[in-house]
TIFI-451387 format. One line per field, with one value per residue (C-alpha): residue number from 1; residue in three letters; chain; x, y, z. Coordinates in nm, 3 decimals. Layout:
N
pos	NUM | ...
code	ALA | ...
unit	A | ...
x	X | ...
y	Y | ...
z	Z | ...
END
This chain:
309
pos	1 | 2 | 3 | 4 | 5 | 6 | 7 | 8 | 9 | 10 | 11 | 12 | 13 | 14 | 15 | 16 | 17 | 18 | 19 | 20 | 21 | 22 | 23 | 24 | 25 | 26 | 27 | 28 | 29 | 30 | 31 | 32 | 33 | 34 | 35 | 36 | 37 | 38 | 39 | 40 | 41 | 42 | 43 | 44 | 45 | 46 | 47 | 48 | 49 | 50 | 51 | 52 | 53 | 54 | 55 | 56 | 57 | 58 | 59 | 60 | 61 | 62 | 63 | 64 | 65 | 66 | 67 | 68 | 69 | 70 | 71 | 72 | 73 | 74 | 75 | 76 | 77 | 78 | 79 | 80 | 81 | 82 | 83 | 84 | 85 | 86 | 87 | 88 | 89 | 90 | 91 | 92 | 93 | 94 | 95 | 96 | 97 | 98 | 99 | 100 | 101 | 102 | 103 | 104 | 105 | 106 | 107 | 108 | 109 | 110 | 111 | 112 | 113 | 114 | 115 | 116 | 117 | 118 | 119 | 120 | 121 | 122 | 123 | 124 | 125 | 126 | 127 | 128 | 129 | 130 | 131 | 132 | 133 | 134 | 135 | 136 | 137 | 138 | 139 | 140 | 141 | 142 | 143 | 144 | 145 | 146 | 147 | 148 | 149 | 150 | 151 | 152 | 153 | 154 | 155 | 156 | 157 | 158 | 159 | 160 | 161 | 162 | 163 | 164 | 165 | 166 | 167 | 168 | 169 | 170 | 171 | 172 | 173 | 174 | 175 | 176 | 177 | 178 | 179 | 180 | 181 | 182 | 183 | 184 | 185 | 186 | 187 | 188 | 189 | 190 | 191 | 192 | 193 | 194 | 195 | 196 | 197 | 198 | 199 | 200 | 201 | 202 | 203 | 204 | 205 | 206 | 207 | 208 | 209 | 210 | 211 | 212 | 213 | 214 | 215 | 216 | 217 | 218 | 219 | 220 | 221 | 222 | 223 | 224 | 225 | 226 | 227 | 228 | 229 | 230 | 231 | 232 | 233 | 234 | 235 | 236 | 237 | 238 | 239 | 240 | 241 | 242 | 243 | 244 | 245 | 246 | 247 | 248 | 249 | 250 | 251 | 252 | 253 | 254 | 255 | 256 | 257 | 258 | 259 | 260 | 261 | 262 | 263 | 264 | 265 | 266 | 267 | 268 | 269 | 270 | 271 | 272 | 273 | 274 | 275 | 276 | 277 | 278 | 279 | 280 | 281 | 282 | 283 | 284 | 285 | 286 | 287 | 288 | 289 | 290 | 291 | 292 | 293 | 294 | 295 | 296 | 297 | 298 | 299 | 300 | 301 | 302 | 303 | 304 | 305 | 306 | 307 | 308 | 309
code	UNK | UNK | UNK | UNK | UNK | UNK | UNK | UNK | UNK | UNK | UNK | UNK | UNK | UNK | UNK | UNK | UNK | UNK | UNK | UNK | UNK | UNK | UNK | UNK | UNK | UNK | UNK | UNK | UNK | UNK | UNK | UNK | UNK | UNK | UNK | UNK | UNK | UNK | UNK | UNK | UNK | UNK | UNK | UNK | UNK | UNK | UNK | UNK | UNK | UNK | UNK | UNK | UNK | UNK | UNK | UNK | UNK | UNK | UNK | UNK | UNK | UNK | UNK | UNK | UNK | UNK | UNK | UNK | UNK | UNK | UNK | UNK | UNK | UNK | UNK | UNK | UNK | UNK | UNK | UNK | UNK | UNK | UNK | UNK | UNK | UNK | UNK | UNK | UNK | UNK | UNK | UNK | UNK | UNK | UNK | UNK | UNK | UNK | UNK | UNK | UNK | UNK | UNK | UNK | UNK | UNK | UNK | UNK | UNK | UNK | UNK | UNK | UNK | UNK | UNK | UNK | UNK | UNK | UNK | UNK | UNK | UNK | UNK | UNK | UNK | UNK | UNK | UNK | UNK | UNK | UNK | UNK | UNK | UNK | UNK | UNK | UNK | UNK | UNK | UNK | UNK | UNK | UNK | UNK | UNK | UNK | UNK | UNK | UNK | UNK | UNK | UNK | UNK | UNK | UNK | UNK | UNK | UNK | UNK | UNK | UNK | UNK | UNK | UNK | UNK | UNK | UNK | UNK | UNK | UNK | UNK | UNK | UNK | UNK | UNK | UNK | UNK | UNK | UNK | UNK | UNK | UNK | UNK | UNK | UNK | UNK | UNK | UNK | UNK | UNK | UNK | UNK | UNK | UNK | UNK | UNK | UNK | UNK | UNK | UNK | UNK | UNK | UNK | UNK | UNK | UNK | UNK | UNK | UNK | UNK | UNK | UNK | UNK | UNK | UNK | UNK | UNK | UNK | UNK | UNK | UNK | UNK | UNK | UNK | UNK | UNK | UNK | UNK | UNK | UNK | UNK | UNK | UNK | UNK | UNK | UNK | UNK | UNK | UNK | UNK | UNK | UNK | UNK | UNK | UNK | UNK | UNK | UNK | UNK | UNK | UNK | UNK | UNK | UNK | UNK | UNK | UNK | UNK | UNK | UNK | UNK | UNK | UNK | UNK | UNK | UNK | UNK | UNK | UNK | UNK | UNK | UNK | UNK | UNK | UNK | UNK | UNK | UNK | UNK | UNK | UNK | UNK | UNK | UNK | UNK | UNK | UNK | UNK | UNK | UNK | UNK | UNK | UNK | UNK | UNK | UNK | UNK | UNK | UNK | UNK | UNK | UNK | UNK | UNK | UNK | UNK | UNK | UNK | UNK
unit	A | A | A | A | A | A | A | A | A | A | A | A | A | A | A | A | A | A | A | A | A | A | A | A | A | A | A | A | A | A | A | A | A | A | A | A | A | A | A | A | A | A | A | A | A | A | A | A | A | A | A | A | A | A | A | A | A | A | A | A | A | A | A | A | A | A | A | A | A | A | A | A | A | A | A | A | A | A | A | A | A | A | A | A | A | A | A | A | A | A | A | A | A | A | A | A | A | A | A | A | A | A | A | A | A | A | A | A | A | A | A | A | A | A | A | A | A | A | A | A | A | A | A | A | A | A | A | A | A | A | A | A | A | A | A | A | A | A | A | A | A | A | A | A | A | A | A | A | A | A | A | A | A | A | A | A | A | A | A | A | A | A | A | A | A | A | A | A | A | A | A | A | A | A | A | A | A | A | A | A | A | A | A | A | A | A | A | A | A | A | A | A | A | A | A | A | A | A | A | A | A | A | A | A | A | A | A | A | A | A | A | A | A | A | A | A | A | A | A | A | A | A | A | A | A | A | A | A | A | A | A | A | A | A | A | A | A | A | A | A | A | A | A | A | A | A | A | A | A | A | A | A | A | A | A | A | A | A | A | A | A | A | A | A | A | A | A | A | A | A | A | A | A | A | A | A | A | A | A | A | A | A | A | A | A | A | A | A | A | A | A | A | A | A | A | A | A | A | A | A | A | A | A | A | A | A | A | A | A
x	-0.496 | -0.401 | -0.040 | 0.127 | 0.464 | 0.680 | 0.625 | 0.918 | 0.931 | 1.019 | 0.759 | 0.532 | 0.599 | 0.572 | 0.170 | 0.118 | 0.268 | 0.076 | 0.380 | 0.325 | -0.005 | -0.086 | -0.372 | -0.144 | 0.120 | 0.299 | 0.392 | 0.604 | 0.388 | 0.488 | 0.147 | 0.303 | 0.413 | 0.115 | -0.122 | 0.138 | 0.102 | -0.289 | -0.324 | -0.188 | -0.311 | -0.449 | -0.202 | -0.160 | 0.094 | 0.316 | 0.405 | 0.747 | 0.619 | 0.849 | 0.733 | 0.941 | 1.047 | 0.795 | 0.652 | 0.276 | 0.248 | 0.423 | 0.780 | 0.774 | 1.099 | 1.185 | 1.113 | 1.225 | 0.942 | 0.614 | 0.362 | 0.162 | -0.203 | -0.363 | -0.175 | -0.180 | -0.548 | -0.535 | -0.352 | -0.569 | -0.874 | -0.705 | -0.592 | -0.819 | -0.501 | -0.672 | -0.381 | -0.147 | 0.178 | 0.399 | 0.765 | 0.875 | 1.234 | 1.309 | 1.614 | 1.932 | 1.927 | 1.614 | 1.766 | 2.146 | 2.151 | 2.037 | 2.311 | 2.152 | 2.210 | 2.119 | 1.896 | 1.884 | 1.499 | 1.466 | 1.592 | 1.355 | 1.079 | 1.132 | 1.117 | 0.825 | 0.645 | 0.768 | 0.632 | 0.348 | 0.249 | 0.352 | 0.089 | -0.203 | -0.185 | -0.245 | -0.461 | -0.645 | -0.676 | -0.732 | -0.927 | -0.666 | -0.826 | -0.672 | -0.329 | -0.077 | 0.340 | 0.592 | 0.870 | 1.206 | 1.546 | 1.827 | 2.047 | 2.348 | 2.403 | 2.019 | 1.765 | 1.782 | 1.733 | 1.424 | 1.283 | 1.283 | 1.225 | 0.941 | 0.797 | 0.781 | 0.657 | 0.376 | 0.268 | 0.266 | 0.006 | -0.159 | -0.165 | -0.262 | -0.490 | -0.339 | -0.231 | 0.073 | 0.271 | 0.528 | 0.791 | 0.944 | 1.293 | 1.339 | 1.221 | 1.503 | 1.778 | 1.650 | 1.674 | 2.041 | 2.143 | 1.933 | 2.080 | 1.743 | 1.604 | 1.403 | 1.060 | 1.135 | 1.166 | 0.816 | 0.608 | 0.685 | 0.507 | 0.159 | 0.058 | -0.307 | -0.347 | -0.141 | -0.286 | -0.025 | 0.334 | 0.604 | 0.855 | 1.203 | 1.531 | 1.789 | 2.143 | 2.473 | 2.575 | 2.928 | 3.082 | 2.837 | 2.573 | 2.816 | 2.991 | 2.621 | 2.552 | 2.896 | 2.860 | 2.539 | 2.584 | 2.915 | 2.821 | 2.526 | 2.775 | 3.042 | 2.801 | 2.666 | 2.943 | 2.939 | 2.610 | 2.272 | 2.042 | 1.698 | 1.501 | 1.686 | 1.599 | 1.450 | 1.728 | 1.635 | 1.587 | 1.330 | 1.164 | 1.160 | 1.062 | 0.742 | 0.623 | 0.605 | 0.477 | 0.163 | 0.094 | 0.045 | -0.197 | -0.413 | -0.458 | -0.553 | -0.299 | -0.249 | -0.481 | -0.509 | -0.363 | -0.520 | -0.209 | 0.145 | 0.402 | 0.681 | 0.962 | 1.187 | 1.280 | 1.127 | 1.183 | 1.555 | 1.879 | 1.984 | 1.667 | 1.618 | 1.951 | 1.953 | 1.732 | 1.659 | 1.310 | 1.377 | 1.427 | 1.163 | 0.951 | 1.074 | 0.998 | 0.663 | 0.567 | 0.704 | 0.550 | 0.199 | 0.258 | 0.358 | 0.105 | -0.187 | -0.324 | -0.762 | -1.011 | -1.094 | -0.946 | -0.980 | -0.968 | -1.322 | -1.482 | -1.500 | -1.040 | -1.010 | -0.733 | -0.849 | -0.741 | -0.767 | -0.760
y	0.905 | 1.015 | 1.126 | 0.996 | 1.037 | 0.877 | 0.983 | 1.187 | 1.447 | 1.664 | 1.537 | 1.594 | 1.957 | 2.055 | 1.969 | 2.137 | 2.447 | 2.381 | 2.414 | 2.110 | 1.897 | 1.544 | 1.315 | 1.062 | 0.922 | 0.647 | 0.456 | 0.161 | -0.148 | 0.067 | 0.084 | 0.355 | 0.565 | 0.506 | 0.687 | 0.971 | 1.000 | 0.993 | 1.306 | 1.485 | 1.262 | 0.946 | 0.691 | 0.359 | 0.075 | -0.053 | -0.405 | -0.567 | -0.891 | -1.102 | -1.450 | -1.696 | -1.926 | -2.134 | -2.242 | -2.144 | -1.799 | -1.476 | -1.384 | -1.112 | -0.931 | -0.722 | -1.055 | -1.330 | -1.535 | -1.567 | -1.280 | -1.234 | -1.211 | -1.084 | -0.779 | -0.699 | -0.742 | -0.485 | -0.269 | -0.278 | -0.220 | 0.095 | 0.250 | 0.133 | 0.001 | -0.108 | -0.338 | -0.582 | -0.558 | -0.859 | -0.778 | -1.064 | -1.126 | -1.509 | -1.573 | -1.693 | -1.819 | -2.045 | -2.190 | -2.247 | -2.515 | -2.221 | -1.957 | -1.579 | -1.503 | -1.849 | -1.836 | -2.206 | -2.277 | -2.519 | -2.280 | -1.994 | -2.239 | -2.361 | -1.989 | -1.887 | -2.189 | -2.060 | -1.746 | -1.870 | -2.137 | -1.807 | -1.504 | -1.728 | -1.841 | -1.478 | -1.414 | -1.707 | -1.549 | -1.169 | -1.213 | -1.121 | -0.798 | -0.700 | -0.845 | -0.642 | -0.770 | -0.536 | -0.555 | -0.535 | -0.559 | -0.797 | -0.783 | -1.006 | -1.099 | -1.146 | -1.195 | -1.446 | -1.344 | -1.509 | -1.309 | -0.962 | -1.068 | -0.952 | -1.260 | -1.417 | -1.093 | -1.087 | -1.506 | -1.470 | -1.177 | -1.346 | -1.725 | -1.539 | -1.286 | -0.999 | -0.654 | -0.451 | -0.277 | -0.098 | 0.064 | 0.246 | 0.306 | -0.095 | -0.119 | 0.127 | -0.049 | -0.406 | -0.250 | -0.201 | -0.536 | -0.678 | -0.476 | -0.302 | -0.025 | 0.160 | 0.119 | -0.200 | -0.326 | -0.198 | -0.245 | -0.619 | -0.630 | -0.676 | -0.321 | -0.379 | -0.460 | -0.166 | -0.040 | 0.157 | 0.311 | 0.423 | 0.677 | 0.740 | 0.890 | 0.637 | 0.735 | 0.575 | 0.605 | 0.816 | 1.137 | 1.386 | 1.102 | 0.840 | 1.105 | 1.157 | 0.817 | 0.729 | 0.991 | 0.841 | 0.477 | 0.413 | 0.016 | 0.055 | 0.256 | 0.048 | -0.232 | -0.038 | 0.208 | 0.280 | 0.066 | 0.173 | 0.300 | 0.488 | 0.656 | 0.940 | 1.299 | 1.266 | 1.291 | 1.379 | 0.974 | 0.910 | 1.245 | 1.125 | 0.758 | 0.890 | 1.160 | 0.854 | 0.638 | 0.922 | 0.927 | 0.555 | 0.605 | 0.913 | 0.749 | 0.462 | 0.177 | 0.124 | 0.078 | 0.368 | 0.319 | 0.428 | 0.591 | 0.718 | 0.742 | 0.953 | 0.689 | 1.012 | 1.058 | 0.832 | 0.756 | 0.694 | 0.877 | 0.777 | 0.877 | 1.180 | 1.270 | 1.197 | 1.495 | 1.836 | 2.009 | 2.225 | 1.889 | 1.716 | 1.963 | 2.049 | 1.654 | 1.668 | 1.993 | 1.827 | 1.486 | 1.647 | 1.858 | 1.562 | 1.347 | 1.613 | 1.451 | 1.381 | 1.383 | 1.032 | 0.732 | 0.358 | 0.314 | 0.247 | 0.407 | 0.060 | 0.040 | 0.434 | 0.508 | 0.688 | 1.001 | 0.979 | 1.325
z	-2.085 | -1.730 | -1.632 | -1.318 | -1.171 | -0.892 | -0.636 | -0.467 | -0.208 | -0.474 | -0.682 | -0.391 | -0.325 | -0.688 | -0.675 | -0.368 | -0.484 | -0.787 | -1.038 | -1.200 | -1.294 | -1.184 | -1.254 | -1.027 | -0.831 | -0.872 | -0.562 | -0.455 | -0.249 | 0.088 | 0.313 | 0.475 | 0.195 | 0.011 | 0.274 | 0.338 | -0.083 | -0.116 | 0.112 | -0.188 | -0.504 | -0.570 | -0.596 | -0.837 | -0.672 | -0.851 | -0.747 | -0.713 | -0.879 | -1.122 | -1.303 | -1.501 | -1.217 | -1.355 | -1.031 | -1.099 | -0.913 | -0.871 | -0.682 | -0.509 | -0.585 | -0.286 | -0.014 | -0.225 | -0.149 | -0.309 | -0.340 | -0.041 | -0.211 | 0.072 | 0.120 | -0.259 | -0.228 | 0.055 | -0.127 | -0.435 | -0.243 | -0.037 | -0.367 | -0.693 | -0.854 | -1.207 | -1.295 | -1.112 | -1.260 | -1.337 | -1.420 | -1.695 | -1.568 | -1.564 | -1.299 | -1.340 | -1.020 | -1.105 | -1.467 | -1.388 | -1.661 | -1.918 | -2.031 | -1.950 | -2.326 | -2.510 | -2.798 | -2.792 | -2.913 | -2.650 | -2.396 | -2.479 | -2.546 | -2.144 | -2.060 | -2.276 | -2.112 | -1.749 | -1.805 | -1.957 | -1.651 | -1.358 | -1.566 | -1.608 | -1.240 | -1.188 | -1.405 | -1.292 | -0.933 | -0.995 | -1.389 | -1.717 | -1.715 | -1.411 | -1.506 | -1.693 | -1.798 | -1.849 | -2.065 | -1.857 | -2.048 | -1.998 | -1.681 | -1.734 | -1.413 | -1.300 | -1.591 | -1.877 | -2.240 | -2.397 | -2.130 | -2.303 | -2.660 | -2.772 | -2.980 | -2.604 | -2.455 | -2.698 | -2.657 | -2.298 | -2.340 | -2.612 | -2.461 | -2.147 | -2.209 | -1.966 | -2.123 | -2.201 | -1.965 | -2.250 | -2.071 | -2.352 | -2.176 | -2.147 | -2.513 | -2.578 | -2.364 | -2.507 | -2.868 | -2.797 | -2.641 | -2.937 | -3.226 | -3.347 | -3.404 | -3.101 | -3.289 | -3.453 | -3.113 | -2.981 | -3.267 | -3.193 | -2.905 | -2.852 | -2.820 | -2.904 | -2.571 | -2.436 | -2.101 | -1.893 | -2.047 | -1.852 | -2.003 | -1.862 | -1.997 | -2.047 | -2.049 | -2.044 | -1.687 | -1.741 | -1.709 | -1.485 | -1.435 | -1.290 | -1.087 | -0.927 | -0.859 | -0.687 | -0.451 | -0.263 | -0.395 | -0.514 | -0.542 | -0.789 | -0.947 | -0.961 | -1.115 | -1.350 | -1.466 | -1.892 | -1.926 | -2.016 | -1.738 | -1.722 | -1.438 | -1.592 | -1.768 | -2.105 | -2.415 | -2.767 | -2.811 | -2.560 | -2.675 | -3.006 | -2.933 | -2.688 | -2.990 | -3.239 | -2.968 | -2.860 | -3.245 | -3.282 | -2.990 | -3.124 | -3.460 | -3.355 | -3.420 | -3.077 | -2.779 | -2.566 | -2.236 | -1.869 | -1.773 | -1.907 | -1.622 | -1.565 | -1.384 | -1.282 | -0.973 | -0.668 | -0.286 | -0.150 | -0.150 | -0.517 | -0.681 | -0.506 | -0.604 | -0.968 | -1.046 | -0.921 | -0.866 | -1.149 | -1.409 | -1.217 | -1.346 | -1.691 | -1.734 | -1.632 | -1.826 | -2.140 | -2.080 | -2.079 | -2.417 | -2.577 | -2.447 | -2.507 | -2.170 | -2.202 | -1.946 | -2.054 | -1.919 | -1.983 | -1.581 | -1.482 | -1.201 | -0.993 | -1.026 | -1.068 | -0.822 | -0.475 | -0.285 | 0.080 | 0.251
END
C-alpha cells in the first residue's frame, strides 16, 4: 500500500523539509494546482464525479453539468491516476417524487437501478478496472438514502464490475444515521474489491471545532452546527476503526488497496484552518505506523501516478 495526503500548503512544506513521508498527494481536478503539486510528489486526482441521476453518465459535481471526458482524460494521462472515482450520491434535486430518507423498496430499487445505469456507462468508456465508487453518507438536504446503504453500494460494484473506494469516515457517519455498529457497517460492503481507502477524523462539529469553522465560514457552520463531520484529526474511534480495518487487509480478508489516504487538511481557507502543521503531521506519522506502509503497490507501472519536476 502507498500513503497519500491532501495536498495543503502545509502538507506541502512538511515533505520538503522532510518531516513527514509521502508516497503521494492527493489533489482536487485543478490543472493548475496539480502541476504546482507534482514538483514536490506525484499526485493522484481525485474527481468531483457523482452518479444516480440515472441519466447514463457521470455529473460532475463542482459544474453541474455532465463530466467533461476529455479533460478527465487529460488529466489521467498528465498524472497516472489508476482509478476514476465516482461519488454514489443520488440527488434530491433529480427524484423530488422520492423522500431523501424512504426505505420504500420501490424507491431504493429506482435508485439502485440509477446508479446502476450512470457506473456502467463509465465503466463502459474508461474499462471497470479503471472505475472505482465511493461510499458517501447521507446529507439530508442533498443526497437520498438508498444511496449509502451498503447492500446497494455493494450491487452496484458487483452488477458493475468497478472497485471499492471505502472511505472509512463516511462508513462511520453512515453507521450512525443507520443505527449500526462502525464495522457492521463496512464489512457490508464489497471490500473484496477494495482498491483505494480514505481515512479522516470525524467529529461532531461543536465546542472548539465549531468555534474554528465559524470564524472563516460561518455559513458551512451554521449548516452544519452539532452534526457529524470528517476531514478532521483522528479520535480514538477512527484510530480504532483503521487498526481493525489494516488487519483485515494484512491477513487477507480483504483486498489490498493501491493507496490509503489521509483526507486532513486540503486547499482553501476552511481546510487550511482546521488543522495546524504540528496535527498535520502527528496524523501522518500515525497513519504510517498503523498502516505498516510496503514498497508494493497494486498500481501498475502503466497508471502509477507521475512526478513532474
Amino acid at each position: 500500500m502507498k500513503l497519500a495526503a491532501n495536498y495543503s500548503v502545509a502538507a506541502a512544506a512538511l515533505v520538503q523539509s522532510g518531516q513527514v513521508a509521502l508516497d503521494y498527494f492527493k489533489c482536487p481536478a485543478w490543472p493548475d494546482l496539480i502541476l504546482q503539486a507534482q514538483t514536490i510528489l506525484p499526485v493522484y486526482v481525485h474527481f468531483p464525479l457523482q452518479v444516480g441521476w440515472g441519466r447514463g453518465d457521470a455529473l460532475d459535481g463542482e459544474t453541474g453539468g455532465p463530466a467533461d471526458w476529455d479533460k478527465i482524460e487529460w488529466l489521467l494521462a498528465q498524472t497516472g491516476t489508476p482509478y476514476v472515482n465516482l461519488h454514489l450520491t443520488p440527488r434530491t434535486v433529480d427524484w423530488t417524487t422520492i423522500p431523501v430518507d424512504t426505505a420504500d423498496p420501490a424507491h431504493v430499487e429506482t435508485i439502485a437501478q440509477a446508479l446502476i445505469r450512470d457506473v456502467q456507462a463509465v465503466c463502459h468508456r474508461l474499462g471497470p478496472e479503471r472505475v472505482v465508487v465511493e461510499n458517501d453518507h447521507h446529507n439530508a438536504r442533498q443526497h437520498l438514502r438508498p444511496g449509502f446503504l451498503p447492500s446497494i453500494i455493494a450491487r452496484v460494484v458487483d452488477e458493475t464490475g468497478c472497485g471499492l473506494l471505502l472511505d472509512l469516515g463516511h462508513a462511520r457517519i453512515s453507521a450512525h444515521e443507520l443505527d449500526l455498529a462502525d464495522r457492521d457497517y463496512v464489512v457490508a460492503l464489497p471490500v473484496s474489491r477494495l482498491r483505494e481507502i480514505h481515512v479522516a477524523g470525524v467529529r461532531r462539529l461543536e465546542g472548539e471545532w465549531l468555534e474554528r469553522i465559524e470564524a472563516i465560514a460561518p455559513d458551512f457552520a451554521h449548516r452544519y452546527a452539532h452534526h457529524l463531520g470528517d476531514h478532521l484529526p483522528m479520535t480514538g474511534a477512527d484510530w480504532a476503526l483503521l487498526d481493525w480495518a489494516a488487519g483485515q487487509i494484512r491477513g487477507g480478508a480483504w483486498a489490498e488497496p493501491c493507496i490509503v489516504t489521509l483526507e486532513f487538511g486540503g486547499v482553501g481557507p476552511l481546510w487550511e484552518l482546521v488543522g495546524t502543521p504540528d496535527e498535520l503531521s502527528q496524523e501522518i506519522t500515525g497513519l504510517r505506523q498503523a498502516l505498516s506502509t510496503r514498497a508494493t503497490s497494486r498500481c501498475t507501472p502503466e497508471t502509477r501516478p507521475k512526478a513532474h519536476r
